[in-house]
C-alpha positions, 0 to 999 in steps of 0.5 A, spaced: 434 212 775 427 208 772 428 213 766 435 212 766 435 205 765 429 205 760 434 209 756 440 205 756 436 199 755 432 202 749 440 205 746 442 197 747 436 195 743 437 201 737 444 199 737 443 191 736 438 193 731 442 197 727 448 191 727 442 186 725 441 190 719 449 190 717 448 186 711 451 179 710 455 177 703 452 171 701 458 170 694 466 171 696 470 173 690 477 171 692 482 173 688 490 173 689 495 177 683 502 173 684 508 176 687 506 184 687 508 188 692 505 191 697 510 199 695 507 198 689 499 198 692 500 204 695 506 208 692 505 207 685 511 205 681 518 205 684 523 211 682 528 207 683 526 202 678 521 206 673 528 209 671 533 203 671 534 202 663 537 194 667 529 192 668 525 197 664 526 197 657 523 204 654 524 209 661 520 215 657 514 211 655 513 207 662 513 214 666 508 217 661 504 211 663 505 211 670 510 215 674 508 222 678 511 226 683 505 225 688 505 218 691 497 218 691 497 221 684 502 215 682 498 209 685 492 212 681 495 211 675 496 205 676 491 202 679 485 206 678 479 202 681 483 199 687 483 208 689 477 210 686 473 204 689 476 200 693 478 205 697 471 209 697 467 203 699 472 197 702 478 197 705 486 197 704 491 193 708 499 193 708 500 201 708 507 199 712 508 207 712 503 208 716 505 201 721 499 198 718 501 191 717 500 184 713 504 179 712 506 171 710 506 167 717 510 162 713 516 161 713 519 160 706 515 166 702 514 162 697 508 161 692 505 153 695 506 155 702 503 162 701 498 159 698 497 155 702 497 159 708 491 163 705 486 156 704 487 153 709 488 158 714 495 154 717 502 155 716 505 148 715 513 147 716 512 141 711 510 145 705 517 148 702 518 147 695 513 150 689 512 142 687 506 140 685 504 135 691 497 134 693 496 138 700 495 134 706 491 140 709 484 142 709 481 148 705 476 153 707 473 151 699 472 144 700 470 146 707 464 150 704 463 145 698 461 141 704 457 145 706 449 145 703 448 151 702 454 153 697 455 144 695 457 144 687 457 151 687 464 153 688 470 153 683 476 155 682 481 158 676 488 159 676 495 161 672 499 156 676 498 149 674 499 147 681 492 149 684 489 142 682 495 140 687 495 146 692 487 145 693 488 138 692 482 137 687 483 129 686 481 129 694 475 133 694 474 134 686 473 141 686 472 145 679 479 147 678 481 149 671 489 152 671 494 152 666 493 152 660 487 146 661 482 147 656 474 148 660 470 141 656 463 144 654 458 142 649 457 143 642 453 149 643 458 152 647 461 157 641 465 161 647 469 156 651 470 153 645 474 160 642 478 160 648 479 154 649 483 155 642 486 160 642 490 157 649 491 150 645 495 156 639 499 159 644 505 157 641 510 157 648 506 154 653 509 155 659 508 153 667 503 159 668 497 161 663 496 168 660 492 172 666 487 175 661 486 167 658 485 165 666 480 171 667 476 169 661 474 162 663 472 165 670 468 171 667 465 166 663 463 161 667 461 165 671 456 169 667 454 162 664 453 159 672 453 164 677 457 160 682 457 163 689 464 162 692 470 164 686 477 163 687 481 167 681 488 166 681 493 171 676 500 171 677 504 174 671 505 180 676 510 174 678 513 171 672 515 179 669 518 180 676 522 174 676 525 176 669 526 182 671 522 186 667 519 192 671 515 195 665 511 189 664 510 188 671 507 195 672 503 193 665 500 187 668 499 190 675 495 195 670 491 189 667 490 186 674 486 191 676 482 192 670 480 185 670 477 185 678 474 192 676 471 189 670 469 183 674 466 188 680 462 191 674 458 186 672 457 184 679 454 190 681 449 189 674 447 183 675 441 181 680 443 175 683 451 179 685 449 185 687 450 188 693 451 180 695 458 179 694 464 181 697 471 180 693 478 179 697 483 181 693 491 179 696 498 176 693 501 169 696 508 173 698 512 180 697 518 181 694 525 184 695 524 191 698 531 195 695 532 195 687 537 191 686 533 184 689 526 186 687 525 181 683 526 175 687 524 172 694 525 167 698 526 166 706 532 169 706 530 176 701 528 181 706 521 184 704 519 176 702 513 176 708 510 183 707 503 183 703 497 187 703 489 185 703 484 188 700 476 187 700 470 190 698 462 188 699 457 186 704 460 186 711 466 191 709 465 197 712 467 203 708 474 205 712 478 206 706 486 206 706 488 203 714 492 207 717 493 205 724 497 201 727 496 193 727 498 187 724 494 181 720 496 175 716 495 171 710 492 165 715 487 170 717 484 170 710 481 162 710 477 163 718 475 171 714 472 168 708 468 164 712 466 169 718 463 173 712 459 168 710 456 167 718 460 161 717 466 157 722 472 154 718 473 148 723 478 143 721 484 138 724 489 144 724 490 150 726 487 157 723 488 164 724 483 167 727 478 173 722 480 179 720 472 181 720 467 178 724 461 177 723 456 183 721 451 182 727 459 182 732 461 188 729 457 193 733 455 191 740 451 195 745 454 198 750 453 194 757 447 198 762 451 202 767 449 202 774 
């Protein structure tokens, strides 16, 4: 009984070793790609739409581009990095084929409540319109900007101009740089001044910026600043979805996932990232789920809710593609984020509970049998 007891204790110790040896990200990379669809993460583009001349302006060129018999073949083309990568080294939620499942919790499946599900970690009743309005709730980026180790070291860009009031930048003054706001820099700065140009040249300027104009201020900020909590927020995938145009929106879908591959490179290139930051990668709300609505979505479209999550980093355990049965939701985001970082979101509202636990929670040892 005595050797069999020094062997289990001995195990336990082991196991415990092994769960405090896990690594702990010290960065959270948050990026969200507006209104895109959880079918086309995981299937690729959709032959219902791919071959509709209604919402694909050149049919052959868009399948030479995107389309293949073969399901896993086809989502690889058009997301290369989020299936050679991502699903090698981090993990992919929302395959509902396999009764994995994500999901708004609010109401309205629109882009302010979805939003605002995934900072603050709370489905408010109160929030229904996508009107610019200061957000009432706390979110988990003012919360960490609050805290020591991660003060003036948090910032935000977005596409949407409605971020300064989603994340409510006049409360907490947050770094938020969206729509077409130009990055105030000195003389010196040559490249911000270059971007910030060619955005005052746009000459149809609407309520969302070019994505690729929002992840070069972001990239370049972060080269210039090294921030440790980055929210990155992209949303053309829904503007071409809203306009009905298929074929940009697989384009944009594209674009997207070489924008977060090109952002994982350098991070994995530069000392003070790598192998220390973890991207978590999602979208506010789904879309219509048959071909004759899949451009719109609302509380009365149904697929609206349906959603997907990606991550990758410290602290995401390499499982690929779920494929078993469970559901998560977008108010889980906000309590996962600071989970990782060995935090606890508290605040006056409601939150979801995490996704991923803490590194030195994930394996616990085995209780000592009698």
């Amino acid at each position: 009984m005595k050797v069999l007891f020094i062997s289990s204790l001995l195990l336990s110790m082991s196991l415990l070793a092994s769960a405090q040896e896990i690594p702990q990200t010290e960065n959270i990379f948050i990026i969200t790609t507006d209104g895109f669809r959880w079918q086309e993460v995981f299937t690729g583009a959709d032959s219902l739409l791919i071959n509709n001349s209604q919402f694909v302006e050149d049919t052959s060129i868009t399948k030479q581009l995107y389309w293949n018999d073969d399901a896993t073949t086809r989502r690889r083309m058009l997301m290369p990095f989020f299936w050679n990568v991502i699903a090698q080294r981090g993990q992919l939620y929302g395959n509902r084929i396999f009764g994995n499942k994500s999901n708004a919790a609010n109401l309205y499946k629109i882009s302010y409540p979805g939003y605002n599900e995934i900072f603050t970690g709370y489905t408010d009743p109160r929030i229904i319109i996508n009107y610019p309005k200061k957000n009432p709730n706390t979110n988990i980026l003012e919360y960490l900007n609050n805290e020591n180790e991660y003060q003036g070291k948090v910032v935000a860009f977005s596409s949407w101009y409605v971020f300064p009031f989603i994340l409510n930048k006049e409360r907490n003054g947050l770094p938020v740089n969206s729509g077409y706001e130009n990055i105030q820099t000195e003389n010196s700065d040559t490249t911000f001044q270059l971007i910030n140009k060619v955005q005052d040249n746009v000459a149809e300027k609407t309520h969302t910026r070019y994505d690729w104009l929002t992840f070069l201020n972001a990239k370049e900020y972060i080269e210039q600043h090294h921030p440790k909590i980055v929210f990155i927020g992209l949303g053309e995938t829904d503007e071409f979805a809203h306009e009905g145009h298929y074929d940009k929106y697989l384009q944009q879908a594209a674009a997207v996932d070489k924008m977060i591959g090109d952002l994982w490179y350098y991070v994995q290139t530069n000392s003070f990232y790598k192998n220390k930051t973890t991207f978590i990668i999602t979208t506010d709300h789904g879309r219509g789920d048959r071909s004759f609505n899949w451009n719109k979505h609302s509380l009365f479209t149904k697929g609206s809710a349906q959603t997907w999550l990606a991550m990758i980093g410290p602290g995401i355990k390499p499982l690929g593609e779920m494929k078993e049965e469970k559901q998560i939701y977008q108010k889980q985001i906000a309590s996962t984020i600071a989970s990782l970082l060995g935090q606890q979101f508290e605040t006056e509202h409601k939150i979801g509970s995490p996704i991923i636990l803490p590194p030195t929670q994930q394996f616990m040892p085995p209780l000592v049998s009698k």
